[in-house]
KOLKEDO-179582 format. One record per atom (N, C-alpha, C): chain; residue number from 1; x, y, z. Coordinates in steps of 0.2 Angstrom, whole numbers. Layout:
residues N
<r><c>A</c><k>NUM</k><xx>X</xx><yy>Y</yy><zz>Z</zz></r>
...
END
This chain:
residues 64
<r><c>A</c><k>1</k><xx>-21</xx><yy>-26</yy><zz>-80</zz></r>
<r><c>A</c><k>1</k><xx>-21</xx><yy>-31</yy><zz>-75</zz></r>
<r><c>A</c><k>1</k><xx>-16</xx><yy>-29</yy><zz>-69</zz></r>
<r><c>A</c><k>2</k><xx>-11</xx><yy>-26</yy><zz>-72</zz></r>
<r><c>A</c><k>2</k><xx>-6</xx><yy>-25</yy><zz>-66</zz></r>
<r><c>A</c><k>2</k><xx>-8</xx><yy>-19</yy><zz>-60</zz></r>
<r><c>A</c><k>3</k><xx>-12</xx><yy>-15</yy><zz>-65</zz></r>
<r><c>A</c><k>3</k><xx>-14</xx><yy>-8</yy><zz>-62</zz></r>
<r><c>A</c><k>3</k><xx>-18</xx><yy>-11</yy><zz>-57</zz></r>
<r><c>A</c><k>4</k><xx>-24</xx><yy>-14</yy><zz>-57</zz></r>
<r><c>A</c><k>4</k><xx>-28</xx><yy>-18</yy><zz>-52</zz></r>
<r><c>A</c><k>4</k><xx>-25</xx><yy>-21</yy><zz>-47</zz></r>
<r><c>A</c><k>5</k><xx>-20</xx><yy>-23</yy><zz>-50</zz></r>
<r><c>A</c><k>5</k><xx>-17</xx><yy>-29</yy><zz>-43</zz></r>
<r><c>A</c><k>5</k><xx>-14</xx><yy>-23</yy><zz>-38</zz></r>
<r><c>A</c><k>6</k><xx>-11</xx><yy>-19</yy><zz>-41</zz></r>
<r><c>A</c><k>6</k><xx>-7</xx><yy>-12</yy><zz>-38</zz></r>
<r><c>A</c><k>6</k><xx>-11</xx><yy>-10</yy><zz>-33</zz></r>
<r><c>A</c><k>7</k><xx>-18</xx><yy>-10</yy><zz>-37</zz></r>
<r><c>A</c><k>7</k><xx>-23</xx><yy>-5</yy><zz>-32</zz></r>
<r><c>A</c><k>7</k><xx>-27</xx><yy>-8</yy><zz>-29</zz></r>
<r><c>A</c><k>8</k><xx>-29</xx><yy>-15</yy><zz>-28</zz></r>
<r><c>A</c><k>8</k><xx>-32</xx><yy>-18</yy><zz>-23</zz></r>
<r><c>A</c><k>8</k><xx>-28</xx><yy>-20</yy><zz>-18</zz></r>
<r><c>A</c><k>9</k><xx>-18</xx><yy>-20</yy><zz>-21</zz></r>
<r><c>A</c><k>9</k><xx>-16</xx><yy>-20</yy><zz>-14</zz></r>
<r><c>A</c><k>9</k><xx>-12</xx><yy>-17</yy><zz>-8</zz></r>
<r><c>A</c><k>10</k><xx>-14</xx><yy>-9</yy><zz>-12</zz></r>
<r><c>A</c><k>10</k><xx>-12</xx><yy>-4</yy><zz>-10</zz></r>
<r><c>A</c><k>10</k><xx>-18</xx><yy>-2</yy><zz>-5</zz></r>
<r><c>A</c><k>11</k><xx>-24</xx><yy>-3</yy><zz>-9</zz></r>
<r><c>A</c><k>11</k><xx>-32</xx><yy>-2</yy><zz>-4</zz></r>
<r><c>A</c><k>11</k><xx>-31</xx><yy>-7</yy><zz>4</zz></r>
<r><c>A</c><k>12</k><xx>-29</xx><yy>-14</yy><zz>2</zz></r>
<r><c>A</c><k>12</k><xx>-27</xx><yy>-18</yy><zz>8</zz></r>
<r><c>A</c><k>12</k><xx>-24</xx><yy>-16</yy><zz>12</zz></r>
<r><c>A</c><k>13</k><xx>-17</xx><yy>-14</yy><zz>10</zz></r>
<r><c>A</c><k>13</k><xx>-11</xx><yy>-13</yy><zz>15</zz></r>
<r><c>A</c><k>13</k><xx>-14</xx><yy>-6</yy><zz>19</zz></r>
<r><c>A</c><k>14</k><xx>-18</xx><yy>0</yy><zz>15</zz></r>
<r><c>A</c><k>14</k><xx>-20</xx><yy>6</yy><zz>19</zz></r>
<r><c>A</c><k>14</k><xx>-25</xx><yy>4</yy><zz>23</zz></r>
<r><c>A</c><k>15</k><xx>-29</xx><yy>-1</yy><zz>21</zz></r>
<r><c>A</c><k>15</k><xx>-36</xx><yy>-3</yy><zz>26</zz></r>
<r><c>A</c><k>15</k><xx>-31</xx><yy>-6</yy><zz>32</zz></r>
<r><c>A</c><k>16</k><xx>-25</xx><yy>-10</yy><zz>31</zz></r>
<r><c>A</c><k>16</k><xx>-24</xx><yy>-13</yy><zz>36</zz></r>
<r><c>A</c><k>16</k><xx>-21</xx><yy>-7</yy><zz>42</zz></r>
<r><c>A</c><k>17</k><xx>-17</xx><yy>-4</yy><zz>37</zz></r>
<r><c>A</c><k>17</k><xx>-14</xx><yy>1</yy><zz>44</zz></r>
<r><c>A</c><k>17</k><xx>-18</xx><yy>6</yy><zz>47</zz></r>
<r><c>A</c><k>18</k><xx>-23</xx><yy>6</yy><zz>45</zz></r>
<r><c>A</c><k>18</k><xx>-25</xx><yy>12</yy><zz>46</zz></r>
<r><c>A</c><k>18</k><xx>-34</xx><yy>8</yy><zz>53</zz></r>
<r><c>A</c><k>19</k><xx>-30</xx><yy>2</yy><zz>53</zz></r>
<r><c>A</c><k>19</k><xx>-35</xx><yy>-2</yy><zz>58</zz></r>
<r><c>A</c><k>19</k><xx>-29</xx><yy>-3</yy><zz>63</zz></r>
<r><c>A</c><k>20</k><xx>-23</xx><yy>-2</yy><zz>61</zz></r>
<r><c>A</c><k>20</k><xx>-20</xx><yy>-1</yy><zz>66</zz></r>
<r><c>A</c><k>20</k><xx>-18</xx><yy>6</yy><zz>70</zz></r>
<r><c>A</c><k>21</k><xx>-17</xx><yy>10</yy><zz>66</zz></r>
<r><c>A</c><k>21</k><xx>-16</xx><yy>17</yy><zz>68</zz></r>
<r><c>A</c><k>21</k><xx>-23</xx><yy>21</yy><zz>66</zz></r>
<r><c>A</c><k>22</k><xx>-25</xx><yy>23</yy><zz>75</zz></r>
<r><c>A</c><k>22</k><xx>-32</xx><yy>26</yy><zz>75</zz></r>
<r><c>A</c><k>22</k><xx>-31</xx><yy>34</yy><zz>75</zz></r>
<r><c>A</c><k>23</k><xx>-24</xx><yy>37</yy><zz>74</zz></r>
<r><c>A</c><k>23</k><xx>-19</xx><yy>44</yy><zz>73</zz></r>
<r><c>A</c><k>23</k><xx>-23</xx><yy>45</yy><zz>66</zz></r>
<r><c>A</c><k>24</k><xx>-22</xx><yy>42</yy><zz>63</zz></r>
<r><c>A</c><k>24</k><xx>-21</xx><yy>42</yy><zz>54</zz></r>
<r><c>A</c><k>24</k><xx>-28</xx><yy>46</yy><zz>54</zz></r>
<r><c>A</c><k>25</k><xx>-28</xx><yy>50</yy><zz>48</zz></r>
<r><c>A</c><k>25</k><xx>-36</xx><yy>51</yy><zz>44</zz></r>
<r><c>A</c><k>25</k><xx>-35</xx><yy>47</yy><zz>35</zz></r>
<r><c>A</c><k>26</k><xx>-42</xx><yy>44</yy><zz>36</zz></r>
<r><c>A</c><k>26</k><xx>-40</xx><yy>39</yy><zz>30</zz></r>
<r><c>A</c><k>26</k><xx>-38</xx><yy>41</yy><zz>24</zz></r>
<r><c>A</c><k>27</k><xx>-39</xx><yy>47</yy><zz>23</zz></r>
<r><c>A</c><k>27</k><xx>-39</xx><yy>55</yy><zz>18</zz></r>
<r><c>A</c><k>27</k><xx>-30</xx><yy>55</yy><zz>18</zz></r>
<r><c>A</c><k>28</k><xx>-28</xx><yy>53</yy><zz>23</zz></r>
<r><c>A</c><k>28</k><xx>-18</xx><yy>56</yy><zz>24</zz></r>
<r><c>A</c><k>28</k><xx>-15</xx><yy>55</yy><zz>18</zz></r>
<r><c>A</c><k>29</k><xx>-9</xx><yy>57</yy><zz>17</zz></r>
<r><c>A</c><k>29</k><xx>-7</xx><yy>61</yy><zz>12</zz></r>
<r><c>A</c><k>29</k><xx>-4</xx><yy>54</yy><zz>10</zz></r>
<r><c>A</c><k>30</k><xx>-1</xx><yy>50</yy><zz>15</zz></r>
<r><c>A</c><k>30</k><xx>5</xx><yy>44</yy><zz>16</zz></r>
<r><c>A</c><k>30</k><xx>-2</xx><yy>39</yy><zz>12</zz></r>
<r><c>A</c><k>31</k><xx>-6</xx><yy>42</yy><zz>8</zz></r>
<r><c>A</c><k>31</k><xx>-11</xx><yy>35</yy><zz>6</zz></r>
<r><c>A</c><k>31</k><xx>-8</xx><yy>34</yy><zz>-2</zz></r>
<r><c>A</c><k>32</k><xx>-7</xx><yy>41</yy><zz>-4</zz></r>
<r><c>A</c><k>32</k><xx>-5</xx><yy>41</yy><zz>-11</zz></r>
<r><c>A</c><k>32</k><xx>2</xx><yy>38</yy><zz>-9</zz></r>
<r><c>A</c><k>33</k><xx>7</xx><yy>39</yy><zz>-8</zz></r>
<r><c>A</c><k>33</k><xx>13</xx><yy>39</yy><zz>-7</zz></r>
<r><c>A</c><k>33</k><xx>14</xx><yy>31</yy><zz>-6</zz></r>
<r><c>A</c><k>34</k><xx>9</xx><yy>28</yy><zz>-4</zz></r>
<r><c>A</c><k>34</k><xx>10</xx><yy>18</yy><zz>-3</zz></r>
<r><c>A</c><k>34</k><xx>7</xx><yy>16</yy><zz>-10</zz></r>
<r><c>A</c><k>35</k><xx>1</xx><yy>20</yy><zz>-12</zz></r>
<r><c>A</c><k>35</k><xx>-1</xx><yy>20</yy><zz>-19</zz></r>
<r><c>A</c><k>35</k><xx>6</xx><yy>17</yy><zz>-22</zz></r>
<r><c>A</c><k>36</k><xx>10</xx><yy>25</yy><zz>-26</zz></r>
<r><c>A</c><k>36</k><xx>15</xx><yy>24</yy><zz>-30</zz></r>
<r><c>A</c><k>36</k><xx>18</xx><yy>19</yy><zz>-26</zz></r>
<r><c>A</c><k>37</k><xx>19</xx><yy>19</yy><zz>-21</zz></r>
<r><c>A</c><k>37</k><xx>27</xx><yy>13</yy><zz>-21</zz></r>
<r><c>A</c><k>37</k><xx>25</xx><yy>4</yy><zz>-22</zz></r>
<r><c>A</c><k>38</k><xx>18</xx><yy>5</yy><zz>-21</zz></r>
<r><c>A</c><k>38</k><xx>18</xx><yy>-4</yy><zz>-25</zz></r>
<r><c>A</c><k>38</k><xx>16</xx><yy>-3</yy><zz>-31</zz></r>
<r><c>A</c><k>39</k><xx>15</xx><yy>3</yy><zz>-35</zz></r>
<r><c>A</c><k>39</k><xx>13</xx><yy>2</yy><zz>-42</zz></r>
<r><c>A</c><k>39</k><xx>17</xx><yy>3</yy><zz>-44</zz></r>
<r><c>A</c><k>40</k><xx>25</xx><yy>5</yy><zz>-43</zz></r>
<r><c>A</c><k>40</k><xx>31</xx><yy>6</yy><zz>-43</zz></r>
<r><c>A</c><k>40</k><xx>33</xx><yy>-1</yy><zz>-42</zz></r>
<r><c>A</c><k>41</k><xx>33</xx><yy>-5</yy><zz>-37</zz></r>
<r><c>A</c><k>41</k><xx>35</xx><yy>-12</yy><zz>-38</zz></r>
<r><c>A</c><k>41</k><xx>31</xx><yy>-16</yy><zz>-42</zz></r>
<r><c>A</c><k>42</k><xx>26</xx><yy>-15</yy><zz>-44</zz></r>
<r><c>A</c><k>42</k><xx>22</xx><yy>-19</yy><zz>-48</zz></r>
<r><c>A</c><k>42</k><xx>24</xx><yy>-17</yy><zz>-55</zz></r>
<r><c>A</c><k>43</k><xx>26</xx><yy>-13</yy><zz>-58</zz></r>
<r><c>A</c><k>43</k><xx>29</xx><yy>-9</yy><zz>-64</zz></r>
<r><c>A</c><k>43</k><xx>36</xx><yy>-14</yy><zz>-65</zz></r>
<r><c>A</c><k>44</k><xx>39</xx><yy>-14</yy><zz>-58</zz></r>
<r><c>A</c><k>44</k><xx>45</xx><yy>-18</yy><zz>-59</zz></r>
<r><c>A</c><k>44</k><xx>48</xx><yy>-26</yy><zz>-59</zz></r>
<r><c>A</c><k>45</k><xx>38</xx><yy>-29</yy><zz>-60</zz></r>
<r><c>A</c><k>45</k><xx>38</xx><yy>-36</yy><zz>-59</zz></r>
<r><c>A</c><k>45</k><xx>35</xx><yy>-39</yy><zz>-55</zz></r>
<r><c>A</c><k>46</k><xx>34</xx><yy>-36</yy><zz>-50</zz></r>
<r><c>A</c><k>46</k><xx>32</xx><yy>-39</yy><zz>-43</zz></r>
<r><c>A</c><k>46</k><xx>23</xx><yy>-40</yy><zz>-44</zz></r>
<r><c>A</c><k>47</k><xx>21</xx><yy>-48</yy><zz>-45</zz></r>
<r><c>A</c><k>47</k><xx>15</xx><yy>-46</yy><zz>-45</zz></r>
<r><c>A</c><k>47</k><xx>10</xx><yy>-50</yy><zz>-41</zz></r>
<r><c>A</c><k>48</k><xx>13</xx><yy>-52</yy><zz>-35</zz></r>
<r><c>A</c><k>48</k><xx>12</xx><yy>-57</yy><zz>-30</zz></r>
<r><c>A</c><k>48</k><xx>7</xx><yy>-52</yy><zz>-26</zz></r>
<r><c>A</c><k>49</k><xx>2</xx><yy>-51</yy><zz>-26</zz></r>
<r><c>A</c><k>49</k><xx>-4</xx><yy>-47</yy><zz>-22</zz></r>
<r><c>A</c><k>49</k><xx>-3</xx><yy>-48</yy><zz>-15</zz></r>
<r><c>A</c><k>50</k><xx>-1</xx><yy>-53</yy><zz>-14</zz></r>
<r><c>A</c><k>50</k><xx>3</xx><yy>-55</yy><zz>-4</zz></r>
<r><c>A</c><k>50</k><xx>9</xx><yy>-51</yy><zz>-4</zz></r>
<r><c>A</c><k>51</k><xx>13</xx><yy>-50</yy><zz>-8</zz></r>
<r><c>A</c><k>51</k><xx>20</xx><yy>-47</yy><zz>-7</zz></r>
<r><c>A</c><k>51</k><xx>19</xx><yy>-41</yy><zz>-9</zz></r>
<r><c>A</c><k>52</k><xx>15</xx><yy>-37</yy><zz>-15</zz></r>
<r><c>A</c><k>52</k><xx>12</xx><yy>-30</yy><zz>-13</zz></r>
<r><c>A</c><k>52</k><xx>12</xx><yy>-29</yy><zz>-7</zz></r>
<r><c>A</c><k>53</k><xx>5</xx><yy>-34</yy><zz>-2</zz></r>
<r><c>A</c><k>53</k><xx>2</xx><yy>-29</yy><zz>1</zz></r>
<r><c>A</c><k>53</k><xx>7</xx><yy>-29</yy><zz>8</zz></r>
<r><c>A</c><k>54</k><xx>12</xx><yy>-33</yy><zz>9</zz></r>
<r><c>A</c><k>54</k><xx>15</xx><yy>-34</yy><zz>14</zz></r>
<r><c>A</c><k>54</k><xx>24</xx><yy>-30</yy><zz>12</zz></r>
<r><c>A</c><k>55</k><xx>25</xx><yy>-27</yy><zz>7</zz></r>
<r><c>A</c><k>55</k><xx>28</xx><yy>-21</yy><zz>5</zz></r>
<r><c>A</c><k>55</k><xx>27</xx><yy>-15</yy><zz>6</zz></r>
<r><c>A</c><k>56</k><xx>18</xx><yy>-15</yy><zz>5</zz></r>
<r><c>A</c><k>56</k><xx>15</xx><yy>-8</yy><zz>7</zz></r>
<r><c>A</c><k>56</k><xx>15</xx><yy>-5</yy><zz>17</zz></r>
<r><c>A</c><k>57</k><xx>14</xx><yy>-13</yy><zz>17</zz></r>
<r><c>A</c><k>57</k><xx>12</xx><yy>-10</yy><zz>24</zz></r>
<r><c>A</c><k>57</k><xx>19</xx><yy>-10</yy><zz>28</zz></r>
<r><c>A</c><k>58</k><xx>23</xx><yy>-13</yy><zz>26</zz></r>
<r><c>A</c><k>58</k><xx>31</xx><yy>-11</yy><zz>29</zz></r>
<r><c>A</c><k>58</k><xx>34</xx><yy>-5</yy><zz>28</zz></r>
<r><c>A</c><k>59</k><xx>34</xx><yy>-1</yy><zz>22</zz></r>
<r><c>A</c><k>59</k><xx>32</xx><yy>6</yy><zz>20</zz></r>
<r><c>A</c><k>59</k><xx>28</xx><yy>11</yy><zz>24</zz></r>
<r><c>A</c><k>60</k><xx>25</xx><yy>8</yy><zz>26</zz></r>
<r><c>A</c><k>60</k><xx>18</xx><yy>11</yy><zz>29</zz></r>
<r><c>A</c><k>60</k><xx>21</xx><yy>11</yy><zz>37</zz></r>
<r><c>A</c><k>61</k><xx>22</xx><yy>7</yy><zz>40</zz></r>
<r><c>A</c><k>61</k><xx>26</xx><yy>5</yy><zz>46</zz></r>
<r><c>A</c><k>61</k><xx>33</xx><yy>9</yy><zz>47</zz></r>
<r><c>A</c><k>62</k><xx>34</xx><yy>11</yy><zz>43</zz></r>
<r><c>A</c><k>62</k><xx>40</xx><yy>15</yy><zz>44</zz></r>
<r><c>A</c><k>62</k><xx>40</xx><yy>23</yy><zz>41</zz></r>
<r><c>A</c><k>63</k><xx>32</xx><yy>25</yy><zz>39</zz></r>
<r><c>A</c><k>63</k><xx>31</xx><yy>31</yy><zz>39</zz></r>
<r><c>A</c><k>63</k><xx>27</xx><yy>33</yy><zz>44</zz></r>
<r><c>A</c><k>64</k><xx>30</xx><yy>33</yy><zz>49</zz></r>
<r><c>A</c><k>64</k><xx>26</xx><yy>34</yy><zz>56</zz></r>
<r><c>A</c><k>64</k><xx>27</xx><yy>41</yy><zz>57</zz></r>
END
């Protein structure tokens, strides 16, 4: 279950940036990289699918 939550809201948080940033190719390397880091906080408990996706994309926000 956890893995799902990780990955539907790692898919969310890269749909979202990547409707904000028309730079990016959806392919970008920074997609695995937001992957690990919510499945890394999802690992360590977090499993609020709003607090994923809004960790991912503040991650995301600062990989510019």
């Amino acid at each position: 279950m956890e893995n799902r939550i990780a990955q539907a809201s790692s898919d969310s948080a890269w749909r979202t940036y990547l409707l904000l940033r028309d730079d990016v190719d959806e392919d970008d390397e920074r997609r695995e990289l937001l992957h690990r880091y919510v499945t890394n906080l999802c690992d360590a408990g977090e499993h609020n699918p709003d607090a994923l996706q809004t960790a991912g994309l503040l991650l995301s926000s600062k990989a510019r």
